[in-house]
C-alpha positions in Angstrom: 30.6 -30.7 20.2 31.7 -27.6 18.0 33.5 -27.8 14.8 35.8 -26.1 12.2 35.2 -28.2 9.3 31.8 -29.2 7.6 33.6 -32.5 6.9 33.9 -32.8 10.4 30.6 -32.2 11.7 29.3 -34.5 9.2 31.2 -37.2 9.9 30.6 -36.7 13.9 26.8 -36.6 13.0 26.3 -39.1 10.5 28.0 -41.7 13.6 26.4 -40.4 16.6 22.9 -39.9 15.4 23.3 -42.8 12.6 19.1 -44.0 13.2 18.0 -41.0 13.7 15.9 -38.9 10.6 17.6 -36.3 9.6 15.8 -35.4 6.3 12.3 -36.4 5.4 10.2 -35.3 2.4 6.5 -34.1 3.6 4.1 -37.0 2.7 7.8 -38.5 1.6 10.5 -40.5 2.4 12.9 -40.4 5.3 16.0 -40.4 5.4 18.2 -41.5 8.4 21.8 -40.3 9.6 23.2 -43.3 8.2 22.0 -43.1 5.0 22.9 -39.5 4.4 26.1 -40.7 5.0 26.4 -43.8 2.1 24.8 -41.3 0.1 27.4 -38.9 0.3 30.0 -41.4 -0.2 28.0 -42.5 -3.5 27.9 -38.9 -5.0 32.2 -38.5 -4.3 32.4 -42.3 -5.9 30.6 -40.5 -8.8 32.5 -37.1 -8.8 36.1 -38.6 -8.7 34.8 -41.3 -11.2 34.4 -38.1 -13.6 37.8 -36.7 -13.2 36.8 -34.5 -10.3 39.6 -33.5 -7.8 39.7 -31.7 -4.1 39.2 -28.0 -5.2 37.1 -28.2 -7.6 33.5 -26.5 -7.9 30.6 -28.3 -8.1 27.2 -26.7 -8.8 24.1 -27.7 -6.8 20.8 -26.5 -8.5 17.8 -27.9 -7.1 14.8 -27.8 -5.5 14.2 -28.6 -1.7 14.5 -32.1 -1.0 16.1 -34.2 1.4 19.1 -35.2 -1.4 19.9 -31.2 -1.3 22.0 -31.3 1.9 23.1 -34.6 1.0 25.2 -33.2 -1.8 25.5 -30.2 0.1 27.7 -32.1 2.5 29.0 -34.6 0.1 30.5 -32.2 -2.2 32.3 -29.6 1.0 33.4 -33.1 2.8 35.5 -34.2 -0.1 37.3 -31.0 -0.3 35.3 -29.9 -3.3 33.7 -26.2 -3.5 30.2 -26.0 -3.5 28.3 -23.5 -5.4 24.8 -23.2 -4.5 22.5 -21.6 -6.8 19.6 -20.0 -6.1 16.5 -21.8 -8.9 14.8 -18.5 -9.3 17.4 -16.6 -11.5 16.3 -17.1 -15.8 18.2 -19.9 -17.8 20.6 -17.2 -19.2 21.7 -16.1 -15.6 22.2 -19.6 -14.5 24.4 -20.6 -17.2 26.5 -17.5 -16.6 27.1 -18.1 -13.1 27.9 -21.6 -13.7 30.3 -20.4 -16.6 31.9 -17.9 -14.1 32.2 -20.5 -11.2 34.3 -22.7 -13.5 32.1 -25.7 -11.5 33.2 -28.6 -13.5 30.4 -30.7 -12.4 26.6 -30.1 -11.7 23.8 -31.8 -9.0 20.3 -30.7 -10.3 16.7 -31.3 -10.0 14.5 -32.0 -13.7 12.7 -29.2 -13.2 15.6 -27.2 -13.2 18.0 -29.1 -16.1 15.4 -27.7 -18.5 16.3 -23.9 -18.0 19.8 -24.8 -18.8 21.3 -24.2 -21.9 23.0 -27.3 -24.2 26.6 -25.4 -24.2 26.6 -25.2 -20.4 25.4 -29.1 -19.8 28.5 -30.3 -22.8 30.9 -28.2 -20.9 30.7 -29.6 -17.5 32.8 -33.1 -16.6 29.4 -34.6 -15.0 25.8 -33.9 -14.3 23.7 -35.6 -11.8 20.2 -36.0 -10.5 19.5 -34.7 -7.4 16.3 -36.6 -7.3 17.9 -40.2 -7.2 21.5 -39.4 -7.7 22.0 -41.3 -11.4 24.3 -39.7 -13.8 22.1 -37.5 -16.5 25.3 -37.2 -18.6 29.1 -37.4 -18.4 31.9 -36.1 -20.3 34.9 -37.2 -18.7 35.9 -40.4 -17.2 39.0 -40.7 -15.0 40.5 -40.5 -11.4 39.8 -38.2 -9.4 40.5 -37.4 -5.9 39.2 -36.4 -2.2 40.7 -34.3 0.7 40.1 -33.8 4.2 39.4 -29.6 3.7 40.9 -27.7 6.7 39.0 -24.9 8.3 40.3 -22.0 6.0 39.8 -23.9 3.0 36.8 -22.4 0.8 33.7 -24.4 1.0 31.1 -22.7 -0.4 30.7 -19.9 -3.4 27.1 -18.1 -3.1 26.1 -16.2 -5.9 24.1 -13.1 -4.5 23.3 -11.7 -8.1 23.5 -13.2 -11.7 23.0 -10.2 -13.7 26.2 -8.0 -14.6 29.3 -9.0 -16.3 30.7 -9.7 -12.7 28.3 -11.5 -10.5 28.8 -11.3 -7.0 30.2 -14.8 -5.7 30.4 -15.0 -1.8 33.4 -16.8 -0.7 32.8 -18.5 3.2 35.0 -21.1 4.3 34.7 -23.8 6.4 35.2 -22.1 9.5 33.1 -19.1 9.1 30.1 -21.9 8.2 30.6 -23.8 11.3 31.0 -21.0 13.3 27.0 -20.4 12.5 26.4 -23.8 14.5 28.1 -22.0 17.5 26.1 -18.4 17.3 23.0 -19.8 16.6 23.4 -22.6 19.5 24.2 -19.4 22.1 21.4 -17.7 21.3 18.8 -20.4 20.6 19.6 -24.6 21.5 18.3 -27.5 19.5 18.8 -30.7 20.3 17.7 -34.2 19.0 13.9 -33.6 19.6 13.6 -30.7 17.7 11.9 -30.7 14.2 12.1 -28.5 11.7 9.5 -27.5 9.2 12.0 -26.0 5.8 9.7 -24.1 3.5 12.6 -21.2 2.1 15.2 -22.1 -0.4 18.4 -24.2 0.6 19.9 -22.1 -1.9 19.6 -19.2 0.4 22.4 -19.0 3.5 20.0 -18.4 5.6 18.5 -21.4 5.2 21.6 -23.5 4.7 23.2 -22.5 7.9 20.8 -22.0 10.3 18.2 -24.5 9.2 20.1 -27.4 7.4 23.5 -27.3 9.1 22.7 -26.1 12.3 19.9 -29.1 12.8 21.9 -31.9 11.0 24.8 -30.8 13.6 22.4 -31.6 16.7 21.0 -34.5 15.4 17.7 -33.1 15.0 15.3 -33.6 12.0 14.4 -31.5 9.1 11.0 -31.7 7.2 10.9 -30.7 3.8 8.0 -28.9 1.7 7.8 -29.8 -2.3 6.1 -26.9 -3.4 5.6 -23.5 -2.4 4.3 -21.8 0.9 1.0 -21.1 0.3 -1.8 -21.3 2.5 -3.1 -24.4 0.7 0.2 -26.1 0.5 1.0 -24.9 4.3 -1.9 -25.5 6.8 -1.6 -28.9 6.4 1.9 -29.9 6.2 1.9 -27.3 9.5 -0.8 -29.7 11.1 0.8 -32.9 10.0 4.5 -32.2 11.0 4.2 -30.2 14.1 7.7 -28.4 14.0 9.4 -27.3 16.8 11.5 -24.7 14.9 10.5 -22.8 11.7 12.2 -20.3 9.7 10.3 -18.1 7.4 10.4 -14.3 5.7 8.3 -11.7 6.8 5.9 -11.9 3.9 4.7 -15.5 5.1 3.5 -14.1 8.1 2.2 -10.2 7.0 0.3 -12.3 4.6 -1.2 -14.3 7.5 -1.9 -11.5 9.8 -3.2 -9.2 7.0 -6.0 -11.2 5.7 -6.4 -13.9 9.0 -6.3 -11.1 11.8 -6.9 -7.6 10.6 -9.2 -8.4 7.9 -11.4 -9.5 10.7 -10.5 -6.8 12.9 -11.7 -4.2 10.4 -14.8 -6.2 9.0 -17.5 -3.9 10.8 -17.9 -1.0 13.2 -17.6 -2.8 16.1 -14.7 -4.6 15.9 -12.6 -1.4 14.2 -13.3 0.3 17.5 -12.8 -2.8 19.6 -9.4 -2.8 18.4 -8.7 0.9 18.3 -9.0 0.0 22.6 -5.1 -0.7 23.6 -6.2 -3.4 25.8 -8.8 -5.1 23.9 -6.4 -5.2 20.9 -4.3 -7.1 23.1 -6.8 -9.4 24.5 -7.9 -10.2 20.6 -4.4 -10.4 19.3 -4.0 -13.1 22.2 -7.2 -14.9 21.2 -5.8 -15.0 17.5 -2.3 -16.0 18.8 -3.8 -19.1 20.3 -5.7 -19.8 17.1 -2.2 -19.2 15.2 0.0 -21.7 17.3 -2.9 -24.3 17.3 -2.4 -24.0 13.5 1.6 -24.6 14.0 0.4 -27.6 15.8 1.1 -26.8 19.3 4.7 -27.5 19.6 6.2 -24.6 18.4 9.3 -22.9 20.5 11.0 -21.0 17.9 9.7 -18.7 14.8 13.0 -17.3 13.0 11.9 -14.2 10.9 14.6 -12.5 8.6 15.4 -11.7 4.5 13.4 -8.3 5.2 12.3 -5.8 7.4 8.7 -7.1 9.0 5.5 -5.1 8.7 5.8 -3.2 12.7 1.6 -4.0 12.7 2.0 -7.8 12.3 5.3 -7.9 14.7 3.3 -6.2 17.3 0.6 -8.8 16.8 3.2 -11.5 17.3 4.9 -10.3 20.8 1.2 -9.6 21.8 -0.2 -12.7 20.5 2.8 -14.5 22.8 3.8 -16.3 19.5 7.5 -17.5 19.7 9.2 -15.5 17.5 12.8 -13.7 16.7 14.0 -11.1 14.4 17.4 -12.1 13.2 20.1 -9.8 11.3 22.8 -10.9 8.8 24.2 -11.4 5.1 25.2 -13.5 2.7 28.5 -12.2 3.2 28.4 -12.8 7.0 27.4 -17.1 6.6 24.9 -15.3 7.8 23.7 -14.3 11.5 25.2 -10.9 13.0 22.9 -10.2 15.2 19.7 -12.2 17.1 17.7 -12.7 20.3 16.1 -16.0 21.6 12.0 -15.2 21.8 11.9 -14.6 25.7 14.2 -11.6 24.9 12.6 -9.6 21.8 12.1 -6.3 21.5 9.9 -4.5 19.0 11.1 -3.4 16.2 15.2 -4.8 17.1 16.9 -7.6 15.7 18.8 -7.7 19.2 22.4 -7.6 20.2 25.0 -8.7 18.5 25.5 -12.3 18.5 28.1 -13.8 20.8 31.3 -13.4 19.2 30.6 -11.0 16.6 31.5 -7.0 17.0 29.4 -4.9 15.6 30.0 -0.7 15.0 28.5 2.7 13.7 30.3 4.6 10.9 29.4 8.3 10.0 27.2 8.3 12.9 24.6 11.3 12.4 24.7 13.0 15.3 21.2 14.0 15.6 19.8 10.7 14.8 22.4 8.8 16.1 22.2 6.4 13.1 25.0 5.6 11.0 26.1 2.6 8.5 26.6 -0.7 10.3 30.0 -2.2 10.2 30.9 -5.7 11.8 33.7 -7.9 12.3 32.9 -11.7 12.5 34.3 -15.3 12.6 31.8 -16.0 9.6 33.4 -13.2 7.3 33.5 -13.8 3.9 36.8 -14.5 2.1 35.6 -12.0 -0.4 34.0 -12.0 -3.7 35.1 -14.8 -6.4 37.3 -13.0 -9.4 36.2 -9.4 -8.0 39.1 -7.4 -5.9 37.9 -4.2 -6.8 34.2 -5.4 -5.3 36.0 -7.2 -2.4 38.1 -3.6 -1.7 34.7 -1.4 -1.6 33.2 -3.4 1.3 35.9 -3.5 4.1 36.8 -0.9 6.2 40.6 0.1 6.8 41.0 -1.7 9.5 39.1 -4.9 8.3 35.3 -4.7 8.9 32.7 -5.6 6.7 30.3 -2.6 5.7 27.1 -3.9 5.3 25.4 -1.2 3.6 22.6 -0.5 6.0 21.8 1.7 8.5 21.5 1.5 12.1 21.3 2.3 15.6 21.8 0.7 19.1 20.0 1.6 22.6 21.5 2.1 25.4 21.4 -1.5 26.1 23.6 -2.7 23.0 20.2 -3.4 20.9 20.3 -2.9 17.1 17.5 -1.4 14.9 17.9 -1.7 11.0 17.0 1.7 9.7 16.9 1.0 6.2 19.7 0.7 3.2 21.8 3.4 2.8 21.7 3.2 -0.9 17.7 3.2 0.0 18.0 6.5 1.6 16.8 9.7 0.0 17.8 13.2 1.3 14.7 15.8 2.1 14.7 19.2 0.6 16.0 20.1 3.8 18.5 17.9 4.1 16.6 15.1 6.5 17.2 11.5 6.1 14.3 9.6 4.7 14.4 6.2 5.0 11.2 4.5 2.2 11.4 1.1 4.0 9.9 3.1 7.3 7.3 4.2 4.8 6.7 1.0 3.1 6.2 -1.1 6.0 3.2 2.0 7.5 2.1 1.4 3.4 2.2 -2.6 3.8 -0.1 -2.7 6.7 -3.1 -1.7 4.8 -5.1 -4.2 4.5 -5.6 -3.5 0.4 -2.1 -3.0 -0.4 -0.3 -6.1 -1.5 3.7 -4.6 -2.0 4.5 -1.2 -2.1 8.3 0.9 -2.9 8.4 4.7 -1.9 10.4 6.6 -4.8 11.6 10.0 -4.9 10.7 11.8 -8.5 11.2 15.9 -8.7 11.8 16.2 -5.2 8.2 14.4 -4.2 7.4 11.5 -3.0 5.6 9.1 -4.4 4.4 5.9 -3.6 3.8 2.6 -5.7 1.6 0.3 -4.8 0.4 -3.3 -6.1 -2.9 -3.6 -4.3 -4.4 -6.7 -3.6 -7.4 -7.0 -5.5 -9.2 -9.9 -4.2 -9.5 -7.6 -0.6 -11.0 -4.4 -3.1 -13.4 -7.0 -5.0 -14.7 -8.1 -1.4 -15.6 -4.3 -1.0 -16.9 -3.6 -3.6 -20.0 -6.0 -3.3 -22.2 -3.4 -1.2 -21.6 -0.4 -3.6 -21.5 -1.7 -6.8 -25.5 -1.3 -8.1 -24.3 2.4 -8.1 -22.0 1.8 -11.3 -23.3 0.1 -14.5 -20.3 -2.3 -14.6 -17.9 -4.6 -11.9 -14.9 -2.6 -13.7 -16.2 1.3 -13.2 -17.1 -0.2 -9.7 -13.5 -1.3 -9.2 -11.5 1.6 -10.6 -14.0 4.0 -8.6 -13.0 1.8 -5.8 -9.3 2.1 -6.6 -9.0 6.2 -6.9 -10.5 6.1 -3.5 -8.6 4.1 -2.1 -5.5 6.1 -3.2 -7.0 9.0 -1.6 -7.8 7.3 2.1 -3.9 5.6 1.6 -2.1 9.1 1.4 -4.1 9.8 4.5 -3.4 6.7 6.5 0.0 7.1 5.8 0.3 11.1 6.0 -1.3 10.3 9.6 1.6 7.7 10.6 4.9 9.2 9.5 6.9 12.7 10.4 6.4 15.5 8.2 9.1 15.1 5.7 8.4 11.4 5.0 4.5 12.5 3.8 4.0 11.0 0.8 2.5 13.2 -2.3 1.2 10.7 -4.9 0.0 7.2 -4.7 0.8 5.5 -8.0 -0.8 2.0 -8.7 1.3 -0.9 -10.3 -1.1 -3.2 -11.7 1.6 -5.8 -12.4 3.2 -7.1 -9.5 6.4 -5.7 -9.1 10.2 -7.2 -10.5 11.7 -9.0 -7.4 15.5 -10.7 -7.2 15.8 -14.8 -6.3 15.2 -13.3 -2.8 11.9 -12.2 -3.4 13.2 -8.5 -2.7 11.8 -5.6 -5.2 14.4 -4.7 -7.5 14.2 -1.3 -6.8 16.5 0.0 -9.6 13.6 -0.2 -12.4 11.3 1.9 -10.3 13.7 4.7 -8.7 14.5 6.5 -12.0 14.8 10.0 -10.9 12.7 12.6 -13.1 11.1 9.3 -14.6 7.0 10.1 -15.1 5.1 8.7 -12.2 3.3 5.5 -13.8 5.8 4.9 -16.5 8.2 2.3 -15.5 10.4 -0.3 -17.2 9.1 -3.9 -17.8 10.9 -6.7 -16.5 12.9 -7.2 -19.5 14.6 -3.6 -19.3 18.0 -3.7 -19.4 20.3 -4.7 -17.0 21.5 -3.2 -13.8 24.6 -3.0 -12.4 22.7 -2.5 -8.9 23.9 -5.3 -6.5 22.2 -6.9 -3.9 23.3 -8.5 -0.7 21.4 -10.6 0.9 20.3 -10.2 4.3 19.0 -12.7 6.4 
């Protein structure tokens, strides 16, 4: 059953699939249909017992939990706005965005509450505890009110970046969220069986709408992780929960293929040439593939991959490995899915077509390339940006489309290929397009290299890389009786690495994307919420290779949207 209005679909689930789990906390509590639904009533008791009334903003920032889309759905069912935050931006950003929101009301986890400041927490009407839903503090007492919302009303405000004078709020209203549940159903089903294992932020839209509304809609069942990713914190909750569907970002998995599969693969002679050997790469990578979705615990049908552009090394392992996976394309501003292919259908290196009932185009098209900025036109559009026109103006076309800012190009068959950013792009001395994610991701394959940004400086370019030094260490071990310390053994180690790097990658790319320098970044680099390198404190033109500005540089006015 397909719907317009998250109060709707709430409703319809919270009755239909009322014993069913629909949240559960790993090595937690579960929580069934039913109860996510006298939950929800209990935070709107709450809200309206604090003054709150249909149309106004509410702030939800928290940690993963099974209470998260509780208030999610609690707040956007009474007609309120909700205004997910995202728990990585400073205390500072956080109280500006809840400032510029005008939420009168906030839902948050303790570890969170702390980074706020006093001012923020006396203005709002009402803050509660995401954790068990008691009342941390309130202001105001009075009555307030509820609405049913109808499908234009806004829902949701997303804040994409907290750190200008006007932060990027994304608009999406009930219909463009709901009509998620009906792209990502036509290009991949769940039903009631399925399980999901949720290890990326709720914060994010990606998250949200494909893997909290989109499951709760289908009365399937979502599985929540308490602390971050890692391998430690992943293997088992992997073997314990067994999830049918999973969606993660590409560094999850590069991380996984980098020091699982081609850290073997390169350990000795041998196995470097075995896997030089087209055919016996593919036997090995299907050898580690089985290994891989033993670890997932056997049941896996559907890996969603998106945020970034994946290493092509560790996609080729997955299609060759026959692990279940799928590239998906979208925005924040999009709700967020534009474009996506079930796993029977990838391709390497394409996102897929464009996702039933979205339109997607090619502006400025270079002839010669045949690449050109992608453009779409969705049910899921944005409304625009919260108290910023002139921001709302720059991204729509004449006639209506969203520009999404990166660059593209279809086959013959209708299948898209992300190019890079076209604020990314850097022109050659000859006037070629050079695209530095292309370069990264040949950079990101190495097995030593960590995270890597390719910056142009006097008309060279040069690349800066964060190597990982545990892998170097492990090298080292057989050489190192030849220096008098660890130290002069590693940075010996280090300068030749940097040498065999600007080969490796030299031998991979065309010859105006050769890089000149490799630089090393010895502190990891300054990423957004959305673990994305903020690549304005690095791209300073005519800046001295090396000398780069600390994390608490000034600010940018540099935007970033969000893709899925």
């Amino acid at each position: 059953m397909l719907f317009d209005t998250l109060y709707d679909l709430a409703r319809n689930s919270v009755e239909q699939y009322a014993s069913k789990v629909a949240f559960s906390m790993y090595e937690g509590d579960d929580l069934t249909y039913a109860e996510v639904g006298r939950r929800m009533a209990r935070i709107q008791d709450i809200l309206t017992g604090a003054g709150l009334r249909a149309g106004d903003k509410v702030a939800l920032l928290s940690s993963n939990m099974p209470n998260w889309g509780v208030c999610y759905f609690a707040v956007t069912s009474a007609g309120m706005i909700a205004v997910p935050i995202l728990p990585d931006f400073s205390g500072e950003e956080l109280d500006m965005i809840i400032e510029h929101s005008e939420a009168r009301a906030l839902l948050v986890s303790d570890r969170l509450f702390t980074k706020l400041s006093k001012a923020t927490i006396a203005r709002l009407n009402v803050v509660i505890r995401t954790k068990n839903l008691g009342v941390i503090a309130q202001r105001v007492r009075g009555e307030g009110s509820t609405a049913v919302p109808k499908p234009d009303d806004l829902a949701v405000i997303i804040y994409t970046s907290g750190t200008t004078s006007k932060p990027k709020g994304v608009m999406l209203t009930h219909r463009a969220l709901c009509a998620q549940v009906r792209l990502s159903s036509a290009i991949f089903p769940v039903g009631g069986d399925d399980t999901f294992l949720s290890v990326l932020p709720l914060s994010h839209t990606y998250e949200c709408s494909i893997g909290m509304i989109y499951p709760f809609s289908m009365g399937a069942r979502v599985v929540y992780l308490d602390r971050p990713p890692t391998a430690s914190a992943l293997m088992p909750a992997l073997r314990d929960v067994r999830p049918t569907v999973m969606l993660i970002v590409p560094l999850i998995i590069e991380k996984i293929y980098r020091h699982q599969v081609l850290a073997k693969f390169n350990s000795n002679r041998l196995w470097r040439t075995l896997y030089r050997v087209g055919f016996m790469r593919r036997y090995l990578h299907r050898v580690a593939g089985k290994k891989l979705m033993k670890l997932f615990g056997r049941r896996l049908r559907f890996l969603g991959i998106g945020g970034a552009k994946l290493d092509g090394g560790a996609e080729r392992f997955l299609l060759e490995a026959k692990v279940p996976y799928a590239i998906g394309y979208g925005l924040t501003e999009t709700a967020p899915l534009l474009a996506g292919a079930a796993p029977s259908q990838v391709r390497l290196g394409s996102t897929g077509p464009q996702a039933p009932g979205v339109e997607l185009r090619l502006e400025n098209v270079n002839p010669e390339t045949r690449q050109g900025e992608i453009v779409a036109r969705t049910p899921s559009i944005m409304l625009g940006y919260y108290k910023n026109p002139e921001a709302t103006r720059e991204v729509f076309t004449a006639d209506g489309w969203f520009r999404t800012g990166d660059l593209g190009e279809f086959d013959r068959d209708g299948w898209l290929y992300i190019k890079g950013c076209l604020k990314n792009m850097i022109v050659g001395p000859g006037g070629e397009n050079i695209y530095p994610e292309d370069i990264e991701s040949v950079l990101n394959s190495h097995v030593c290299i960590a995270d890597s940004i390719v910056t142009e400086q006097e008309g060279r370019l040069i690349a800066l890389v964060h190597f990982n030094r545990d892998e170097i260490e492990a090298m080292i071990d057989d050489w190192r009786e030849e220096w008098e310390t660890k130290k002069e053994a590693l940075e010996a180690k280090t300068e030749q690495l940097k040498r065999e790097i600007m080969e490796f990658v030299n031998a991979k790319v065309n010859r105006f994307s050769r890089i000149s320098e490799v630089v090393e970044e010895k502190q990891e680099f300054v990423k957004t919420p959305t673990h994305k390198i903020k690549r304005f404190l690095y791209n300073r033109k005519g800046q001295p290779a090396g000398e780069h500005p600390s994390p608490a540089d000034g600010k940018s006015g540099a935007q970033e949207k969000t893709s899925l």
